[in-house]
N, C-alpha and C positions, 0 to 999 in steps of 0.2 A: 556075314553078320556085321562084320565093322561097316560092311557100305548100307546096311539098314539103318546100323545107327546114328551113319551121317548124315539120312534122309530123314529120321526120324528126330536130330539135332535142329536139322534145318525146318524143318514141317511144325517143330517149340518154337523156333526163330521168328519164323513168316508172323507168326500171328502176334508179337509181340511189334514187329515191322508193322504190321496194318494197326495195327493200335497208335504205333507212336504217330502213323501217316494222318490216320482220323486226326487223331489229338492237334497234327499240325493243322490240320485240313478246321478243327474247332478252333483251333488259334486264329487263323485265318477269317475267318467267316463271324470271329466276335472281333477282330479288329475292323473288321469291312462296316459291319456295325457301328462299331466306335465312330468311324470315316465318314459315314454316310450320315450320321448323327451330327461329327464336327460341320460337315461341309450345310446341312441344314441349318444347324449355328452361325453358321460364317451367310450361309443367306439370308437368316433371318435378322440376322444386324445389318446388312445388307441393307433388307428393306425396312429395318427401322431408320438407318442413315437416309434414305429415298425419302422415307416420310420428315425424317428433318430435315430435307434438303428442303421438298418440297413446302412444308412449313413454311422454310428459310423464304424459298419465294413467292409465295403465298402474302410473307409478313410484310414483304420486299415493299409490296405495292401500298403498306400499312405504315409502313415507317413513318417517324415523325417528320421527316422533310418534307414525302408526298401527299402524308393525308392532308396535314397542314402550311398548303401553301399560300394559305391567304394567312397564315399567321409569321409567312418568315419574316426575316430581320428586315430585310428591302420592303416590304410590304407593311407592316408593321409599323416601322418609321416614319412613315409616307403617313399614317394615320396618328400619332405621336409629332407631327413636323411643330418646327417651334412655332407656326403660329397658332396650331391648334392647342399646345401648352398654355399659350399664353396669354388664352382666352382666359378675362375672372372669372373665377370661380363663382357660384351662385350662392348664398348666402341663405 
């Protein structure tokens, strides 16, 4: 009888064991979740940073140096020189 009741001690055990193993096994499997949601996150700024990068060089070729090179300072002066200043004015 006492080694029934140790089998039947263990046999209440087990099933509170597979409970707690699920529960781990649920812990697990809503953490992966979490992970695979963070690691989505982390790519999706990813390629939001890609899109500003790409932006970035995109604008690159936009910037005011390049688009305006017939307006830089060397060029610019050259059209400004003092004898073009110093033409009269027209009245």
């Amino acid at each position: 009888e006492a080694i029934l009741n140790a089998h039947e001690s263990e046999a209440s055990l087990n099933p509170h064991k597979s409970e707690a193993s699920l529960n781990a096994y649920k812990s697990e499997a809503s953490l992966n979740s979490y992970e695979s949601k963070t690691n989505l996150n982390l790519y999706e700024s990813e390629a939001n940073l890609n899109i500003c990068k790409s932006n970035a060089n995109s604008n690159s070729c936009e910037s005011e140096e390049n688009l305006n090179p017939c307006k830089s300072k060397a060029n610019l002066n050259s059209c400004e020189s003092e004898a073009n200043k110093n033409l009269p004015e027209s009245k």
